[in-house]
C-alpha positions as CSV (number, residue, x, y, z in Angstrom):
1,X,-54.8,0.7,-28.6
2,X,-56.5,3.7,-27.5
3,X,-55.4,7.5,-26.9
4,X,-55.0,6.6,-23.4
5,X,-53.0,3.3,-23.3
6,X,-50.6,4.7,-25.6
7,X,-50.6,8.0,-22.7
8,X,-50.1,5.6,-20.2
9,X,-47.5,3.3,-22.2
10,X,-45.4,6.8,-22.9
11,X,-45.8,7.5,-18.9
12,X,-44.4,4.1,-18.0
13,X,-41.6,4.4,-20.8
14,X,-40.6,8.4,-18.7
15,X,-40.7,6.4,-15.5
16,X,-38.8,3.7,-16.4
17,X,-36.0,5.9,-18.4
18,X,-36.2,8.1,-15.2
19,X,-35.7,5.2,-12.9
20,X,-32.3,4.3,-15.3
21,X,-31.4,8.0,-15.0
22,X,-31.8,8.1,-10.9
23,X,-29.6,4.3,-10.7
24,X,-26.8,5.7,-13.2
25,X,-26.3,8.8,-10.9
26,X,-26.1,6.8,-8.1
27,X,-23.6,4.2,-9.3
28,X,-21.3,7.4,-11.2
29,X,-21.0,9.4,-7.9
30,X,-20.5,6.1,-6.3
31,X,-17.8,5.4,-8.0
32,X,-15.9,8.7,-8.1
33,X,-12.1,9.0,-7.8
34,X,-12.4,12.7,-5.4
35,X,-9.1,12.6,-5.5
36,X,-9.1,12.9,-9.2
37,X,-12.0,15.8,-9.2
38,X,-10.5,17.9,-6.8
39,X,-6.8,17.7,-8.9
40,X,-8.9,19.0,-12.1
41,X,-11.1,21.2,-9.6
42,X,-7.9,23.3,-8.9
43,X,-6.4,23.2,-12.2
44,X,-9.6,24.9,-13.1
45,X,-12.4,22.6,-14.5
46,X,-15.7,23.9,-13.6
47,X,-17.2,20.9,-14.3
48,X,-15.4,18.9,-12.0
49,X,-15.8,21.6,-9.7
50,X,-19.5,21.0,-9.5
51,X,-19.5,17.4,-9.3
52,X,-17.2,18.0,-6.6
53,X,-19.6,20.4,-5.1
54,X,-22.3,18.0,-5.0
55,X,-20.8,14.7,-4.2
56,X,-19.9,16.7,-1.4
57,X,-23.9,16.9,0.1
58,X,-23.7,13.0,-0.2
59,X,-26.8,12.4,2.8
60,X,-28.7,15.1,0.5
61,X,-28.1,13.9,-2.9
62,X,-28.2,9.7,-2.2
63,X,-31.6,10.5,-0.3
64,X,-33.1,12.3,-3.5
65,X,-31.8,9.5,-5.2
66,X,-33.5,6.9,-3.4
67,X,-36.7,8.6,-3.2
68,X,-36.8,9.5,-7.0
69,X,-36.3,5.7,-7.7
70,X,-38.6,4.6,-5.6
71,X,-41.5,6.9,-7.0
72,X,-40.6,6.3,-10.5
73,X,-40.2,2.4,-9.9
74,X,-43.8,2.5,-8.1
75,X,-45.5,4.6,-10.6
76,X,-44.7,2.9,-13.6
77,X,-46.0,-0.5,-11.6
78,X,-48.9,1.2,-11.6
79,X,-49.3,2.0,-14.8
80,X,-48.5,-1.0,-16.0
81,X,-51.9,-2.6,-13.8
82,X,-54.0,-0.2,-15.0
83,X,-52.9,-0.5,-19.1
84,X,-53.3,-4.4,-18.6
85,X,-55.9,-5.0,-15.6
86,X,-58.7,-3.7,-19.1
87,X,-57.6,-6.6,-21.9
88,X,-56.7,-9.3,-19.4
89,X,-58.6,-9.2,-16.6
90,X,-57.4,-8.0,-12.3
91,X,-56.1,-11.3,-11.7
92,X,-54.0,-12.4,-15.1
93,X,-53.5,-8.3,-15.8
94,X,-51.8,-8.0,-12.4
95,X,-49.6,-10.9,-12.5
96,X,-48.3,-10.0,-16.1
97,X,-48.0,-6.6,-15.0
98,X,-45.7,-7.3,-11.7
99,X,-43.6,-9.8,-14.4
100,X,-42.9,-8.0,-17.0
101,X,-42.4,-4.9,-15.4
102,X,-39.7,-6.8,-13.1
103,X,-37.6,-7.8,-16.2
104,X,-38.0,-4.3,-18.0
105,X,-36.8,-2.4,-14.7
106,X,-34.5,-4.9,-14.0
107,X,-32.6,-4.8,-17.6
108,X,-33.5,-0.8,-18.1
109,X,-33.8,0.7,-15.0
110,X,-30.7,-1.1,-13.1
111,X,-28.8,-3.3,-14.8
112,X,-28.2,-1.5,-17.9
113,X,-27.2,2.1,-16.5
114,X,-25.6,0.8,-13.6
115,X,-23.3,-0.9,-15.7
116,X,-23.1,1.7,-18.0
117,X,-22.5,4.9,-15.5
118,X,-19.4,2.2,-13.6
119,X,-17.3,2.5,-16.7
120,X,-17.9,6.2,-17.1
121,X,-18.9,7.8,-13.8
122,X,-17.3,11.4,-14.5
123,X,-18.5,12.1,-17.1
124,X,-22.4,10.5,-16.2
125,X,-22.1,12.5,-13.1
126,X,-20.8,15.7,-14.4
127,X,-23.9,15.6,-17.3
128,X,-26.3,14.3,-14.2
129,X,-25.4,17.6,-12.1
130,X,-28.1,20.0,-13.7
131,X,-31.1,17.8,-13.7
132,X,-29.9,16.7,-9.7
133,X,-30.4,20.5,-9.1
134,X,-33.6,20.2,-10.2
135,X,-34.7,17.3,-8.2
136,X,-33.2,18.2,-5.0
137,X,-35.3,21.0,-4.3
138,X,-38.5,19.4,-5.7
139,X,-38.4,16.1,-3.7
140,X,-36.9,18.3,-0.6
141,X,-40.0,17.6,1.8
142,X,-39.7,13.9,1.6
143,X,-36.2,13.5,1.7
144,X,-36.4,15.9,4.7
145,X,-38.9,13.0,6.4
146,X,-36.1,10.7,5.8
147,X,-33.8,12.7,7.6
148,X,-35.8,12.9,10.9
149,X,-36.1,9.3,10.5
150,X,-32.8,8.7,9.9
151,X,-32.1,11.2,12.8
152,X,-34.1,9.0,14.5
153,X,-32.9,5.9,14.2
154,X,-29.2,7.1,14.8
155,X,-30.1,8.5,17.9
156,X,-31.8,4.7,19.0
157,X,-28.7,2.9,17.9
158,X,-25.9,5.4,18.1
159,X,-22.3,4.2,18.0
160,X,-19.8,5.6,19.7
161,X,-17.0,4.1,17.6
162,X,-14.9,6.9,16.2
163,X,-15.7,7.8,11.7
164,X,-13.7,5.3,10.1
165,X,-10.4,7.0,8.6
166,X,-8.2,5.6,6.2
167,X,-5.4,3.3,7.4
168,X,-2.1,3.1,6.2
169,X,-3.1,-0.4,4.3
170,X,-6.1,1.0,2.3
171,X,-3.5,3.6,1.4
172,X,-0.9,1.8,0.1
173,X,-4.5,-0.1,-1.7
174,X,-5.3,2.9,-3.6
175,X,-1.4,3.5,-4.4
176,X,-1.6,0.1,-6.1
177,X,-4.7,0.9,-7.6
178,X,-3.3,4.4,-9.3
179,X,-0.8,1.9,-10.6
180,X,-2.8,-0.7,-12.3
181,X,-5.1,2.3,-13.8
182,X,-1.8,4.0,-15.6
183,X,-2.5,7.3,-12.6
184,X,1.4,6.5,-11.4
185,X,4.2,4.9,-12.7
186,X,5.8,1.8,-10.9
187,X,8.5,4.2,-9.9
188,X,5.8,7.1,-8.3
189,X,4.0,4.0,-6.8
190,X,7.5,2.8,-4.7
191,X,8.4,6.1,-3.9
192,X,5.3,7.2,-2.2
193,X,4.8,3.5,-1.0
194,X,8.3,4.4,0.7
195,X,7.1,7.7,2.1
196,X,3.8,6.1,3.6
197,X,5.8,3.1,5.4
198,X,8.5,5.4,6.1
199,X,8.0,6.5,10.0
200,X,7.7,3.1,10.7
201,X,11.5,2.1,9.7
202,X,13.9,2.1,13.1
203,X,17.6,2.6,13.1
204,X,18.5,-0.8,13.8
205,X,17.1,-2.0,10.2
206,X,18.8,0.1,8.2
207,X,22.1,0.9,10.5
208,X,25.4,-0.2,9.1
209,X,26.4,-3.4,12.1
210,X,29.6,-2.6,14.0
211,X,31.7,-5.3,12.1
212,X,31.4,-3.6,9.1
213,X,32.1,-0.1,10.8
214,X,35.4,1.5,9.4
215,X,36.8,3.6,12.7
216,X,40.1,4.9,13.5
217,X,41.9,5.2,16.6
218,X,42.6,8.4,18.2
219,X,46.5,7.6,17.6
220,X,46.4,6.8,14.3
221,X,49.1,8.8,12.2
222,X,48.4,11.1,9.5
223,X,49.7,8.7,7.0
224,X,47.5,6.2,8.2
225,X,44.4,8.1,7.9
226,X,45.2,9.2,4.6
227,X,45.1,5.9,3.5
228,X,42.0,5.2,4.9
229,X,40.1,7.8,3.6
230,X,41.7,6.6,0.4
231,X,40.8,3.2,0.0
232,X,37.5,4.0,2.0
233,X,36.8,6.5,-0.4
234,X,34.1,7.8,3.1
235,X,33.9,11.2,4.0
236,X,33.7,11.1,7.3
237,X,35.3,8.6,9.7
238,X,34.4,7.7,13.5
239,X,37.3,8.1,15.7
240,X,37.8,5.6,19.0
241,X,39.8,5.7,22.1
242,X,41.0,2.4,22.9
243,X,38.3,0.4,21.7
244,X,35.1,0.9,19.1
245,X,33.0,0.8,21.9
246,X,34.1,4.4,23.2
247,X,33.6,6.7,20.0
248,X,34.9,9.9,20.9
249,X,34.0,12.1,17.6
250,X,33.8,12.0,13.9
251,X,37.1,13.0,11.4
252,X,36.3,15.0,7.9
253,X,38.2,14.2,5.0
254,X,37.5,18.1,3.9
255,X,39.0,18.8,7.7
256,X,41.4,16.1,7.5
257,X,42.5,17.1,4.0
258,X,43.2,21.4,4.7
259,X,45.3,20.8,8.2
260,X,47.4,18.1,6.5
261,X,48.1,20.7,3.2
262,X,49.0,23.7,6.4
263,X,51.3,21.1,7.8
264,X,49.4,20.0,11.1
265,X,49.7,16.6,12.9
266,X,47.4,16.4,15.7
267,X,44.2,14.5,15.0
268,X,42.4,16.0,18.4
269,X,42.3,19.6,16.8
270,X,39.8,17.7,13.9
271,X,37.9,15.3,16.1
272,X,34.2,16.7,15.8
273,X,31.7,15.3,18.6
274,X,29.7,12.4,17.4
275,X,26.0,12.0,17.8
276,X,24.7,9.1,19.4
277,X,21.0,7.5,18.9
278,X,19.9,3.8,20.2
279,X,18.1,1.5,17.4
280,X,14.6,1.7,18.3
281,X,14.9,5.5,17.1
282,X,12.5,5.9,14.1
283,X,14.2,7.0,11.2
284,X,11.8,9.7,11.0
285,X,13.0,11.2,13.9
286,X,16.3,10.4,13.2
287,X,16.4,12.8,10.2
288,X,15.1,15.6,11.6
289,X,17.6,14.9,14.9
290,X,20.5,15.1,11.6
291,X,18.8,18.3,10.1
292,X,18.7,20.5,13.2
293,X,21.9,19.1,14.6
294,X,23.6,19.6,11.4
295,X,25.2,15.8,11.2
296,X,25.2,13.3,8.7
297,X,26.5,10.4,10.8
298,X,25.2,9.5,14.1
299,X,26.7,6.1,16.1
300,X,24.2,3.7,17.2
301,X,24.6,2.2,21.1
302,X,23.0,-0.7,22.5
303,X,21.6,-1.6,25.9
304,X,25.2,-1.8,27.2
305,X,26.5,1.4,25.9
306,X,28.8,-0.5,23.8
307,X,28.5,0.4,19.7
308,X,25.9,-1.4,17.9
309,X,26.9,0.4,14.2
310,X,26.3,3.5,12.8
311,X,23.9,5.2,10.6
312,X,24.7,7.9,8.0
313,X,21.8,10.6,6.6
314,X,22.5,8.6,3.3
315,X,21.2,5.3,4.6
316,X,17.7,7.3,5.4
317,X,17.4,8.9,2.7
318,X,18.0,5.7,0.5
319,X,14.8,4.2,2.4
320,X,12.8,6.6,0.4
321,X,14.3,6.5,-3.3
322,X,16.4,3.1,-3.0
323,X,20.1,2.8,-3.3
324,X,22.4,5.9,-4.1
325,X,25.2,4.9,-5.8
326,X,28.6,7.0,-5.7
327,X,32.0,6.0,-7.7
328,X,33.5,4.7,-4.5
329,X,30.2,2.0,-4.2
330,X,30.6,-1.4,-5.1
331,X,27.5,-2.5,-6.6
332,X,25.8,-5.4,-5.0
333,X,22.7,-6.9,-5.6
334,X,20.7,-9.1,-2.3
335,X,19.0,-11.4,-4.2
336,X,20.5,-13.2,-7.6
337,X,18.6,-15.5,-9.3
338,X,20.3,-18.7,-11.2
339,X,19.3,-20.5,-14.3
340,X,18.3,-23.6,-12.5
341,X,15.9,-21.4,-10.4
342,X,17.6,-21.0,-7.3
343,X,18.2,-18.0,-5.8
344,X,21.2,-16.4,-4.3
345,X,20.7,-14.2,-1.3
346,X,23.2,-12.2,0.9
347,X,23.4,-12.8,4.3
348,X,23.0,-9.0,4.7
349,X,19.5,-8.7,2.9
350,X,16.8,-8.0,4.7
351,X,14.2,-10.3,5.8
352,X,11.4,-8.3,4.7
353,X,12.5,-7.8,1.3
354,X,13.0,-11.8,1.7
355,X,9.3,-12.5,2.3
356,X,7.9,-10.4,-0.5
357,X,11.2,-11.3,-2.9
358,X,10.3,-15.4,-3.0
359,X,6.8,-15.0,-1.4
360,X,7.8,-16.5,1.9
361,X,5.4,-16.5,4.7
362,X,7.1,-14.5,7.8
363,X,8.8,-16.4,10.3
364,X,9.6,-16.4,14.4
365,X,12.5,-13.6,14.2
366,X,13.3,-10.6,15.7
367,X,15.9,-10.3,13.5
368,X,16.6,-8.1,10.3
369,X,19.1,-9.5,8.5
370,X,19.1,-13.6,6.9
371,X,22.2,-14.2,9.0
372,X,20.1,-13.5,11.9
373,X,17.3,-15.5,10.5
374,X,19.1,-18.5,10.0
375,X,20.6,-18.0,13.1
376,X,17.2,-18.3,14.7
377,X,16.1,-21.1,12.7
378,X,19.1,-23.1,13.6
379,X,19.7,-22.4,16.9
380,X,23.7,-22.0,16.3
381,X,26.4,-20.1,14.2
382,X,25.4,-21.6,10.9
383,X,28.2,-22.6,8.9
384,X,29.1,-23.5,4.9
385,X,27.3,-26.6,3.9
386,X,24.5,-25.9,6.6
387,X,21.0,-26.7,5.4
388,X,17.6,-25.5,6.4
389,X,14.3,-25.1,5.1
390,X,12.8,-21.8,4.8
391,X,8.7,-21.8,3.3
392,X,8.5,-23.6,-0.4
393,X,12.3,-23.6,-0.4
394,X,15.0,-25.4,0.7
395,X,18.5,-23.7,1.7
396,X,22.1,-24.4,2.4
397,X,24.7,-21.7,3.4
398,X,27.4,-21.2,0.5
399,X,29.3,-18.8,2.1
400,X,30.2,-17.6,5.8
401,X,33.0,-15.3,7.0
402,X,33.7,-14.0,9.9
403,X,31.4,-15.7,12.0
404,X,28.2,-14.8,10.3
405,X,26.7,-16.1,7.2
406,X,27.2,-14.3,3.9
407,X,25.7,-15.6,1.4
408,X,22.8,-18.9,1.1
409,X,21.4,-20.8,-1.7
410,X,17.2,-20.8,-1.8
411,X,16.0,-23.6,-4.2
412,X,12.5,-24.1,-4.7
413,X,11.2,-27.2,-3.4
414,X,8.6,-29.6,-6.1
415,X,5.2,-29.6,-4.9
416,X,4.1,-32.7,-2.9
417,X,2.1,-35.1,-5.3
418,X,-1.6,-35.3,-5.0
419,X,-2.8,-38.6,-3.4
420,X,-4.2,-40.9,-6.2
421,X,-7.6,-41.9,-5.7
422,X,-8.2,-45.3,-4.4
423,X,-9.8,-47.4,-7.2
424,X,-14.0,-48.3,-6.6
425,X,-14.7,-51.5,-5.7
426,X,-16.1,-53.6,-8.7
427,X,-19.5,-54.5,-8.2
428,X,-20.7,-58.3,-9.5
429,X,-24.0,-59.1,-10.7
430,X,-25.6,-62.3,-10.3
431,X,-28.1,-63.8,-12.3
432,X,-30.3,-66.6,-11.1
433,X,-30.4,-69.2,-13.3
């Protein structure tokens, strides 16, 4: 081998090196996590900074990309014709040329640094960043051609849909993501899974249902109240005049507690006025309404002005970081799960927690609550010994009180059996004799 095949071999081994070098950068910055490289940008690391710099001038830096390729991916196909076309002949030199050229760009060129610059792409792009100075300039009048062109052709087919911005799905995606790559904890991940879903919660899916409301009449003696508050162990009671259906204000215990100690006995001096909300309020708004108004307990109406339930500042903010336990709280838990494999739910859990819980398709209901569910389902006031079928399970109501179910049993149901083939016919041979 002469001086100049071993030139030329040295030229095709630069271009195909440079061709690995332009696919690598292309796949790192590709695969960036900004989110990452501006939290390290502001903590102060330079580096990151400039990556960050110049993943921002993406058209500008993905065009360079493209066109550096392409030149080093042509030129070394060139290269490789003229050091064979000599020893083998145009024909036979071209074709082993375009072949093995194909596999060595293929392996080197793509395959390889792609690969490599996916399980690494910081640091690839942060070492990438100086030489991508160079090249951006340098190759700046034909990546400026492709940008009239690309000018061009946007103008011809211009869209007039609006830049796609991320939706509250992909969010809680890269939430998951963080998770499964160590970023948050399963506890960060809830949490800010709770804030994203949070302003789409209303009052009447959280709201405490007027059954299990604890009021007081507006005649009720001090003695009485007392022991309410006591066995209660609430803070703040509604008050009702004749029925729960006209709430007339809220009683403090604090209040309740100082007039009693200075010897007073009229319950109207303590009445506070209630706030009112409906149940399609979002809970959102519903905060803010308890910040500014400076209440922690609001009663919910329905259509008919009547009392649907109540909500307390403590139910919202136990949509964000789950259930706040206090020493007057009885602990109980929606979903229990046996040792046969059944589950026990309450009739008070919610029907979303439900469908993720057993990994239950969601049905026809407007409802938020099983009771209501089942309800739906059946068509009637379900009672004990009442069976239904709900997904892969099947259910039966344990317990019911007061008109409305309390608590159901879910046990999975055994997978269907697969049909058994049908044996093949036997085929018989005959012989002629």
């Amino acid at each position: 081998m002469d001086d100049g095949s071993i030139l030329t071999l040295a030229a095709m081994v630069a271009l195909i090196a440079l061709s690995g070098f332009f696919s690598a950068v292309e796949t790192a910055f590709a695969s960036l996590n900004e989110i990452r490289l501006k939290s390290r940008a502001e903590d102060g690391d330079a580096g990151a900074a400039r990556v960050l710099a110049m993943a921002q001038q993406r058209d500008k830096l993905f065009s360079t990309i493209l066109v550096g390729d392409t030149i080093a991916n042509l030129a070394a196909a060139s290269l490789g014709v003229l050091l064979l076309i000599r020893p083998l002949g145009a024909l036979r030199g071209t074709v082993v040329s375009a072949v093995a050229l194909a596999v060595v760009i293929l392996l080197f060129g793509e395959i390889g640094p792609r690969s490599m610059a996916r399980e690494i792409p910081e640091k690839v792009a942060t070492a990438s960043v100086p030489v991508m100075r160079f090249f951006i300039p340098l190759l700046s009048p034909l990546t400026g051609l492709f940008g009239l062109w690309n000018k061009l052709v946007t103008h011809c087919f211009h869209s007039e849909a609006e830049p796609d911005a991320i939706t509250e799905g992909e969010l809680i995606t890269m939430v998951s993501e963080a998770e499964s790559e160590g970023e948050l904890t399963d506890r960060e991940g809830e949490l800010i899974r709770s804030a994203i879903e949070f302003d789409d919660v209303e009052v009447e899916e959280i709201l405490t249902p007027r059954v299990d409301v604890v009021a007081v009449k507006d005649t009720v003696s001090f003695d009485e109240l007392a022991e309410v508050f006591a066995e209660t162990g609430y803070s703040r009671l509604p008050v009702y005049h004749g029925t729960i259906d006209d709430i007339v204000g809220v009683v403090h215990e604090k209040d309740f507690s100082k007039a009693r100690m200075r010897g007073h006995t009229s319950l109207h001096a303590l009445v506070t006025p209630a706030l009112f909300t409906t149940g399609t309020t979002k809970i959102s708004s519903m905060l803010r309404t308890f910040r500014e108004e400076h209440h922690h307990m609001a009663v919910v109406v329905d259509e008919y002005g009547g009392t649907e339930g109540i909500i307390t500042l403590e139910d919202i903010l136990e949509e964000l970081v789950g259930e706040i336990w206090d020493e007057h709280d009885e602990a109980v838990e929606d979903f229990r799960p046996q040792k046969d494999g059944s589950w026990l739910v309450a009739g008070t859990a919610s029907v979303d927690d439900l469908y993720e819980k057993l990994d239950i398709p969601p049905q026809e209901t407007d409802s938020n609550t099983v009771n209501g569910l089942l309800q739906d389902l059946t068509g009637h006031l379900p009672k004990v010994g009442d069976g239904f079928r709900l997904g892969n399970y099947a259910g039966v109501v344990t317990h019911a009180a007061r008109r409305r179910v309390t608590e159901v049993r879910l046990t999975p149901r055994p997978a269907p059996p697969e049909p058994e083939e049908a044996p093949s016919p036997r085929r018989f041979s005959h012989t002629a004799e």
